[in-house]
C-alpha positions as CSV (number, residue, x, y, z in Angstrom):
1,X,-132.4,-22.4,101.7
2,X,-135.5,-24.7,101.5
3,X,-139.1,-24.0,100.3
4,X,-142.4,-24.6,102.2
5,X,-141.7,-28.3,101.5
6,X,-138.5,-28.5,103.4
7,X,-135.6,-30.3,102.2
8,X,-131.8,-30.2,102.2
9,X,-129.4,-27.9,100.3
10,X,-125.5,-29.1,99.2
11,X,-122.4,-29.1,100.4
12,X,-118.7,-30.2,99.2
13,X,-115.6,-31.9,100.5
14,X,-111.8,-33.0,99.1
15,X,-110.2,-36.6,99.5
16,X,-107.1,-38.4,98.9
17,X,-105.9,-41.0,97.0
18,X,-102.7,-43.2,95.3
19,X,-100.8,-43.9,92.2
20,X,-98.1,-45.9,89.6
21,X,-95.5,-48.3,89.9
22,X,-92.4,-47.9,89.6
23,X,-90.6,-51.1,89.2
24,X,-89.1,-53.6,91.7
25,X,-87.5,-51.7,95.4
26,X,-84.4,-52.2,94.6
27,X,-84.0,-50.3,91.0
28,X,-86.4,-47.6,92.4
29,X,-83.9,-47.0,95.2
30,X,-80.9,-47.2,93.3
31,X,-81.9,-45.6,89.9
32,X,-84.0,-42.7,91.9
33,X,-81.2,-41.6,94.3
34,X,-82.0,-39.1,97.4
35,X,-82.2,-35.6,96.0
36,X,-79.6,-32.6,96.9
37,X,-81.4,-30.6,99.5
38,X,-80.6,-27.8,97.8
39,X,-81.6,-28.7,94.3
40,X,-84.7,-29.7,96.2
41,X,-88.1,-27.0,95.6
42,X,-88.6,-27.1,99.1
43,X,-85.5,-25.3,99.8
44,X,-86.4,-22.2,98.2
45,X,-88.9,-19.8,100.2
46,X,-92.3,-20.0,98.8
47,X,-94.4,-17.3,100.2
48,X,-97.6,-19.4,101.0
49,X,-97.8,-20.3,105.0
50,X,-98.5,-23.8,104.2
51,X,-95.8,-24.8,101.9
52,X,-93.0,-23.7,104.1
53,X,-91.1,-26.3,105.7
54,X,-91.7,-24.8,109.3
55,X,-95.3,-25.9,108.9
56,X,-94.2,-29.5,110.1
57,X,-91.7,-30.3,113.3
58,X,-88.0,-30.9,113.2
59,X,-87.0,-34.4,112.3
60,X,-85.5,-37.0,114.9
61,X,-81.7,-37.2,114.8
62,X,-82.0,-40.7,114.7
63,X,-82.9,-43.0,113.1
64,X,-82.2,-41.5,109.7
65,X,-85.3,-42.6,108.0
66,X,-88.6,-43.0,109.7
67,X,-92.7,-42.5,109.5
68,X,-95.2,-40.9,111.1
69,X,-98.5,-43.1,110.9
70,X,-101.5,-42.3,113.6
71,X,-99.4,-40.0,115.6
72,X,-96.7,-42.3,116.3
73,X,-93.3,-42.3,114.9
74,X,-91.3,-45.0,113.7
75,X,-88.0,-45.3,112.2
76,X,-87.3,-47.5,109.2
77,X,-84.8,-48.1,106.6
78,X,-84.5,-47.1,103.4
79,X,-86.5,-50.2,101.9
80,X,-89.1,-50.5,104.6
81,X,-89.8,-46.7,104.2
82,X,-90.0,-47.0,100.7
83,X,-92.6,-50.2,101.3
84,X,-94.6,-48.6,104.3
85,X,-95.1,-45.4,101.6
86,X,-96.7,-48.0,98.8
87,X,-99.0,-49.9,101.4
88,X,-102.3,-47.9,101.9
89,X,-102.7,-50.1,105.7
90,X,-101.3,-48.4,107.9
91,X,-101.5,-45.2,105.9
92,X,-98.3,-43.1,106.8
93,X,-99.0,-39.4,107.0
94,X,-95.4,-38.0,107.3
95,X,-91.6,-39.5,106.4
96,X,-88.5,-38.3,107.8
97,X,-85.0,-38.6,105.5
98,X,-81.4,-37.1,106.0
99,X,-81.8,-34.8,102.8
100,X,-84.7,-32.7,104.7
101,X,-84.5,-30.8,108.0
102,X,-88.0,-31.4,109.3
103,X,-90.4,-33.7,108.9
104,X,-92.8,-33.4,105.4
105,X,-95.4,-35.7,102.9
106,X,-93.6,-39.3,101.2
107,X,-94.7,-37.6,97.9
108,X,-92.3,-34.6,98.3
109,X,-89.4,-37.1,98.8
110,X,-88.8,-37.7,94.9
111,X,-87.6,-41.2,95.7
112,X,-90.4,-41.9,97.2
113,X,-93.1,-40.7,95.1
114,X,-93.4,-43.7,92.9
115,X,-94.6,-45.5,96.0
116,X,-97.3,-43.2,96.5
117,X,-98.3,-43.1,93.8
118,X,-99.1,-46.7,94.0
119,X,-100.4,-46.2,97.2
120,X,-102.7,-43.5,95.4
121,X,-104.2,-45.4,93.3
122,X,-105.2,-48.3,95.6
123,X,-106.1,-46.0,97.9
124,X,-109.1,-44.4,94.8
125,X,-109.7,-47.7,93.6
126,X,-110.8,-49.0,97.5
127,X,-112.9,-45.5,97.8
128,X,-114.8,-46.0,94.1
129,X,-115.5,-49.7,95.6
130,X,-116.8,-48.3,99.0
131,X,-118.2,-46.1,96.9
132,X,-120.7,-48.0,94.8
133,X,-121.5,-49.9,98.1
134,X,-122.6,-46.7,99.7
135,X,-124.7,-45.9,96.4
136,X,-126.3,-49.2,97.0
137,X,-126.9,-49.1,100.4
138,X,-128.7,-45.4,100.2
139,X,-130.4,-46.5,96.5
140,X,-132.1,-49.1,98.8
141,X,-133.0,-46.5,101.8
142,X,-134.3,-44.6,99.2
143,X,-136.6,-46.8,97.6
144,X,-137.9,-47.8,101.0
145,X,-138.6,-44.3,101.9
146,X,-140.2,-43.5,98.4
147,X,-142.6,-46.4,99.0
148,X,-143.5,-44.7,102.3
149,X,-144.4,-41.9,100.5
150,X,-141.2,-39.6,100.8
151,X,-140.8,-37.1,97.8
152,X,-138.5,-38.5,94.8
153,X,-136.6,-35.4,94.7
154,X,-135.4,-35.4,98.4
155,X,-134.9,-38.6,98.5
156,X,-132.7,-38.1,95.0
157,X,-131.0,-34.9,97.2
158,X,-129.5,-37.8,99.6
159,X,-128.8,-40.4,97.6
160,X,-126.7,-38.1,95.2
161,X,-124.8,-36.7,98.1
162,X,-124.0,-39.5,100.2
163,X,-124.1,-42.4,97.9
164,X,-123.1,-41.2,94.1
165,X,-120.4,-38.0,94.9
166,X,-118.2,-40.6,97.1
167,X,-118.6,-42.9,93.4
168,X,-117.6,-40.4,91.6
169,X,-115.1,-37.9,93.0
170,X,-112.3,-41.3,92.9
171,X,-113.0,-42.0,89.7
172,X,-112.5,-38.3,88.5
173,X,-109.2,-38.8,90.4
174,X,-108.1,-42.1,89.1
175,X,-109.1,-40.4,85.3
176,X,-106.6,-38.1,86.5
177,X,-104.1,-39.8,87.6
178,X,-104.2,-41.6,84.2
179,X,-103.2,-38.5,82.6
180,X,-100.6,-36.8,84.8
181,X,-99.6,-39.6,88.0
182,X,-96.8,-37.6,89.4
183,X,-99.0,-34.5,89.2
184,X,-101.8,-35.4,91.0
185,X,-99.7,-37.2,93.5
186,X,-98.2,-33.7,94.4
187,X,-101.1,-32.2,94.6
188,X,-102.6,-34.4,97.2
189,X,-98.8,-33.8,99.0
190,X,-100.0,-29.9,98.3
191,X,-103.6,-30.5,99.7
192,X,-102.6,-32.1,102.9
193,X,-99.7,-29.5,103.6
194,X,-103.1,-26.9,103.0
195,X,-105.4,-28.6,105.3
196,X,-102.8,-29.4,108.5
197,X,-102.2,-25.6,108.1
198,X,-105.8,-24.5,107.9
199,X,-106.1,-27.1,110.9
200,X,-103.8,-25.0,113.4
201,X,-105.6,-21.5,112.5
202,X,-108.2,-20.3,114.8
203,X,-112.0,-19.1,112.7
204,X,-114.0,-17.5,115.8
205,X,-115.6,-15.5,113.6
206,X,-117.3,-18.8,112.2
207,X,-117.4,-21.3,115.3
208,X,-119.9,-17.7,116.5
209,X,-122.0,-17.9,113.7
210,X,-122.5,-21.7,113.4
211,X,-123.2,-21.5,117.2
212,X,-126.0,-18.9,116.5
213,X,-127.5,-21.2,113.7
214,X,-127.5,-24.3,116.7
215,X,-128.9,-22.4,118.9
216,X,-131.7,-21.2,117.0
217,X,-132.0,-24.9,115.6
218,X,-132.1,-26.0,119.3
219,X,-135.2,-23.5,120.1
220,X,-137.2,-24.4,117.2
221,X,-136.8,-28.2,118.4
222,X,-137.7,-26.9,121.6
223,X,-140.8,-25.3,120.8
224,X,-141.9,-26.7,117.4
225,X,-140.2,-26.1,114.2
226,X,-144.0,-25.7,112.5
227,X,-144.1,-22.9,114.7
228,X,-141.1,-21.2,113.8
229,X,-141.4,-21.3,110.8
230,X,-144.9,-19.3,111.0
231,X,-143.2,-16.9,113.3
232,X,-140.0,-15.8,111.7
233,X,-139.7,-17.8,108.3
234,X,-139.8,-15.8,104.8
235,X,-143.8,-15.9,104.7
236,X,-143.9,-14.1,101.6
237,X,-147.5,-12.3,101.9
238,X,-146.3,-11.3,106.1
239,X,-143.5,-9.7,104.2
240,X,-145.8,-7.8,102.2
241,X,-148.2,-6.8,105.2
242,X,-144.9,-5.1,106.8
243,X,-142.7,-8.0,108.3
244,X,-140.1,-6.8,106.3
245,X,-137.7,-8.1,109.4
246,X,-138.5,-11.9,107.5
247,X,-136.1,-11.4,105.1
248,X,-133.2,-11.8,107.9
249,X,-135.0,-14.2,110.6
250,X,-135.7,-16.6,107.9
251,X,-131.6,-16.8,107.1
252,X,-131.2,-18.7,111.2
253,X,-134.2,-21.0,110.5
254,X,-134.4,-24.4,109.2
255,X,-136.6,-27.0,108.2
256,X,-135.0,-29.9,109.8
257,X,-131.7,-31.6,111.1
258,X,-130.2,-32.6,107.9
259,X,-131.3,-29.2,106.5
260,X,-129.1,-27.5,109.6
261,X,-126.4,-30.1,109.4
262,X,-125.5,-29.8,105.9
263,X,-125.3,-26.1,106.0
264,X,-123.4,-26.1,109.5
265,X,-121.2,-28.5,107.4
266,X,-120.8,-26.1,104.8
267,X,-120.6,-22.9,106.9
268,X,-117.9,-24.0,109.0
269,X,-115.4,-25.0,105.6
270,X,-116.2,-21.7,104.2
271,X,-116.1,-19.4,106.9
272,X,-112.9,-20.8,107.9
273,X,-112.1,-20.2,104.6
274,X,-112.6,-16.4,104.5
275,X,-111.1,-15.7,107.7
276,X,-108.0,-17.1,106.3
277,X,-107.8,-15.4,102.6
278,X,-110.3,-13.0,103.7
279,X,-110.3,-11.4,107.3
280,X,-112.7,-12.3,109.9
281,X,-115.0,-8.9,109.6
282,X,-115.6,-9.4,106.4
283,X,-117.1,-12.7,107.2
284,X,-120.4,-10.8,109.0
285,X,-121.0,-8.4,106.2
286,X,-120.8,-11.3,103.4
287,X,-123.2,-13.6,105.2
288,X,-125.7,-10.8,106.3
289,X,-125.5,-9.1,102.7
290,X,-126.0,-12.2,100.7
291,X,-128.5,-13.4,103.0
292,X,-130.7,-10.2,102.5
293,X,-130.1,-10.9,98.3
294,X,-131.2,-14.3,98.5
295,X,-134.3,-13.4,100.6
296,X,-134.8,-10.3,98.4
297,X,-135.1,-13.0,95.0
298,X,-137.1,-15.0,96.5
299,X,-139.7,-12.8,97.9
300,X,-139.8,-11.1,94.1
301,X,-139.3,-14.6,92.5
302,X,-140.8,-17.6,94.6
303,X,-144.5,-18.0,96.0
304,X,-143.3,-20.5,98.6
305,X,-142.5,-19.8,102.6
306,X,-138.4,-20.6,102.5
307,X,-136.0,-20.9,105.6
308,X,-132.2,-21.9,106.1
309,X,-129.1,-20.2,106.2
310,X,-127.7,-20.8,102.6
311,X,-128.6,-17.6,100.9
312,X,-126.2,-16.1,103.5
313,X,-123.6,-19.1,102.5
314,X,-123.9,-19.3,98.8
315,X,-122.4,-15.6,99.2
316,X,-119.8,-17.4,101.2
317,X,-119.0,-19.3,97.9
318,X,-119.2,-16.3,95.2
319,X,-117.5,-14.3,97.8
320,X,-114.4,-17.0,97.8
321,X,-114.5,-17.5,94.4
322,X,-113.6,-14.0,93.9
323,X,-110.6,-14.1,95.7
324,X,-109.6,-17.4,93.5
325,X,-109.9,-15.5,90.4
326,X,-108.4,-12.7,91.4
327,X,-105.5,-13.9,94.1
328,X,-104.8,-17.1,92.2
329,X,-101.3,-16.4,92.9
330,X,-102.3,-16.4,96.7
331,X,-104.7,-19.3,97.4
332,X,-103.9,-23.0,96.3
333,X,-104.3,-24.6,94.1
334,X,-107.6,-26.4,92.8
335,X,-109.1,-23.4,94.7
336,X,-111.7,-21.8,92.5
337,X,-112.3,-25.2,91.0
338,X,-113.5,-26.6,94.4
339,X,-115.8,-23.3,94.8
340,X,-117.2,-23.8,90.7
341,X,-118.0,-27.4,92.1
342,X,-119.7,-26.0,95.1
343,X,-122.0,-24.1,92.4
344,X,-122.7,-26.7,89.9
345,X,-123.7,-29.3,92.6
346,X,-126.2,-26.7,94.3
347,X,-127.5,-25.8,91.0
348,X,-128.1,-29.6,90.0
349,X,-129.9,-30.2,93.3
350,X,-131.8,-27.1,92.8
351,X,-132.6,-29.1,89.1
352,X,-133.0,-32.3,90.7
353,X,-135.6,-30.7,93.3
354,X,-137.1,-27.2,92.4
355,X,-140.0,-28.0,94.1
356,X,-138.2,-28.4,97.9
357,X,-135.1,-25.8,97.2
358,X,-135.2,-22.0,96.6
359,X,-133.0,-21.9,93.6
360,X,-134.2,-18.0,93.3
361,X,-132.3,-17.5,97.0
362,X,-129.7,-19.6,96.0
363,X,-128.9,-17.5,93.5
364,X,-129.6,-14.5,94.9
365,X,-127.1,-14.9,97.5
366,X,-124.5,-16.3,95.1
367,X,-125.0,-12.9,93.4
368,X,-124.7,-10.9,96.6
369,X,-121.5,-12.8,97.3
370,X,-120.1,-12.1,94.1
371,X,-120.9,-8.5,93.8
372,X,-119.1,-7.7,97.7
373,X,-116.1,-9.6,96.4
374,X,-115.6,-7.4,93.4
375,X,-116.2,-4.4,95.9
376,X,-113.6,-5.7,98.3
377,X,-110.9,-7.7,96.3
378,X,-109.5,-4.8,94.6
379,X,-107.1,-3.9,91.7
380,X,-104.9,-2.2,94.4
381,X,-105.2,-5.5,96.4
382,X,-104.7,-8.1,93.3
383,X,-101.4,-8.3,93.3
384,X,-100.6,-8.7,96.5
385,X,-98.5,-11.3,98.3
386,X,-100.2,-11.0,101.9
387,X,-102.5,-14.0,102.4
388,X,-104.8,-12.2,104.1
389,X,-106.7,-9.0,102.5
390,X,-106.5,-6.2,104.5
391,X,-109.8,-4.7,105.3
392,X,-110.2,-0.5,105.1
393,X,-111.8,1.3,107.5
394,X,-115.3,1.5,106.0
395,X,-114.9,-2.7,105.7
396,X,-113.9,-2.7,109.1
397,X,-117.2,-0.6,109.9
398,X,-119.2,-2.2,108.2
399,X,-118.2,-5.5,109.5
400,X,-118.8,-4.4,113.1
401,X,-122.4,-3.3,111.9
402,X,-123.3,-6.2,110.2
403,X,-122.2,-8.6,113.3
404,X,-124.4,-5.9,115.6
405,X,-126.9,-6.8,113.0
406,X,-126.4,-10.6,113.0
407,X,-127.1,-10.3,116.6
408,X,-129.8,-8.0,116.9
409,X,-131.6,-10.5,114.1
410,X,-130.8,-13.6,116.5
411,X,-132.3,-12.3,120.1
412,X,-135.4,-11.0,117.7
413,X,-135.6,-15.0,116.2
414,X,-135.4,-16.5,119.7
415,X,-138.2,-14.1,120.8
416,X,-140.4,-14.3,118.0
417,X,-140.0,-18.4,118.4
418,X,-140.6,-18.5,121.6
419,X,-143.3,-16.2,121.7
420,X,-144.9,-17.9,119.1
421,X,-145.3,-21.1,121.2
422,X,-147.0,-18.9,123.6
């Protein structure tokens, strides 16, 4: 959510990378011999979706060893596999071997691993280059905008997101590759196996909602976004004359495209997100009730007319980082960690630019989230295996209500804009 002043809240993201040599091909090969299948941890039955070796497709009955780089497969032999693994051009997504059924990562082959991680860490060292050229590139758009007479803290908003996070999330990984190679390696294996799964699950609960925000964003284009602000934004003192309906039209406005985008960006990662460790009712009532907190702080807190949807999605992120405290057994991992980092980079924009963001609705909705994920991620629920949680009746209810609600709130925000032109 934005002030008067617009401006752009944060978002988040995950990457890959490489790691350490091992020595020359042939000692690697030789002194690293092709594991046992069934001394292999992929043979036992984990009970996350992702990790099971069904998540990928059978392997080709010949050639033995092969890759899968773009899409297309190729088969290989022992040496060239193990060479294609350590080159980061092409890039080689998937690896076939006669010790495993189906196809799978190079880093869960353990003969191959030392070749990724080489691969790892050229692959970090090439992003922390692009990196630093980005920051340049967006150090000097900045600059020319600030002489223009663009506000220092917006312009600081973009240059941190686009130019110094891609600096420094591959150096935090190349730190920790330094400390635990093998590790980290795996868990990049671990992240991609998480993301090609989330990648085949449907989220209509969240491709609804972020079609709502576009369509609103649309009319507001359409007819003026000055205008719509005035008509359904969280005017504080039109509030306090009786438009208490502000405090949830404000939550589908926005101040401009990058204010949309970014939180359309954000949305769509964590609604997916609580569809899949959450269920998709609960998604409504988490969005709608931390949306009314974050409105409810800053109408008590902040002087400023505020718009945007990321009350309702800070919620999003307390709400999920319930369920990584208290299912850590369920989600993956690095889990609550990506949704601490999610708080400590909107809170440092909020620093960076108190004058353009609503901290008070940011954390008002972060609140909101948290409170309806200690309501719904229960004791009884805890210790669970089920990825999903399963909703009761009175969540289910209330999920129902709250996406009657949603909608309700979005004809009245396309009225009120277009009446408003009018």
């Amino acid at each position: 959510m934005v002030g008067s002043g617009g401006g752009v809240r944060r978002c988040r993201r995950v990457r890959l990378g490489r790691l350490q040599s091992a020595g020359p091909l042939e000692t690697t090969l030789t002194s690293t011999p092709p594991p046992d299948v069934s001394t292999s941890p992929l043979s036992e039955l984990p009970r996350r979706p992702w990790e099971r070796l069904e998540l990928f497709t059978q392997r080709p009955a010949e050639p033995p060893f092969g890759f899968v780089s773009r899409g297309v497969r190729t088969g290989a032999t022992p040496e060239e596999l193990f060479a294609r693994c350590r080159s980061p051009h092409p890039h080689v997504d998937l690896v076939w071997t006669p010790e495993f059924p189906r196809l799978l990562p190079p880093a869960e082959v353990p003969w191959l691993l030392p070749a990724v991680r080489d691969r790892t860490r050229d692959n970090l060292r090439y992003n922390v280059k692009n990196g630093l050229v980005q920051l340049l590139i967006w150090s000097a758009v900045g600059a020319f905008y600030f002489l223009s007479g663009t506000p220092l803290p917006l312009l600081a908003i973009i240059v941190i997101m686009l130019g110094v996070l891609p600096v420094v999330q591959p150096l935090a990984g190349l730190w920790r590759m330094r400390r635990n190679p093998d590790g980290y390696t795996r868990e990049q294996a671990g992240i991609l196996r998480y993301q090609m799964w989330l990648g085949t699950r449907r989220a209509v609960a969240t491709t609804v909602l972020c079609a709502a925000l576009v369509v609103v964003g649309v009319t507001q284009y359409a007819v003026g976004v000055g205008h719509s602000v005035e008509a359904a934004g969280l005017v504080k003192q039109a509030v306090r004359d009786g438009q208490a309906w502000r405090l949830l039209t404000c939550e589908l406005l926005h101040g401009n495209i990058a204010h949309i985008a970014f939180n359309l960006f954000a949305l769509m990662a964590l609604g997916r997100l609580i569809e899949m460790h959450g269920h998709p009712l609960y998604l409504p009532t988490v969005f709608l009730f931390s949306a009314l907190c974050a409105s409810i702080a800053s109408f008590y807190l902040t002087k400023a007319t505020s718009v945007g949807a990321s009350g309702g999605i800070m919620g999003m992120v307390g709400f999920l980082g319930v369920i990584g405290l208290r299912r850590r057994h369920v989600v993956p991992r690095g889990f609550l960690k990506s949704m601490a980092l999610s708080v400590a980079l909107t809170a440092a924009t909020g620093v960076v630019a108190r004058d353009y963001i609503d901290n008070a609705a940011h954390a008002g909705g972060l609140l909101g989230g948290v409170l309806l994920g200690l309501v719904y991620v229960t004791r009884r629920q805890m210790g669970r295996d089920e990825l999903r949680l399963t909703p009761s009746a009175l969540a289910k209810l209330a999920g129902v209500v709250s996406t009657a609600a949603l909608a309700v709130a979005l004809v009245a925000t396309e009225v009120l804009i277009i009446r408003a032109r009018r």
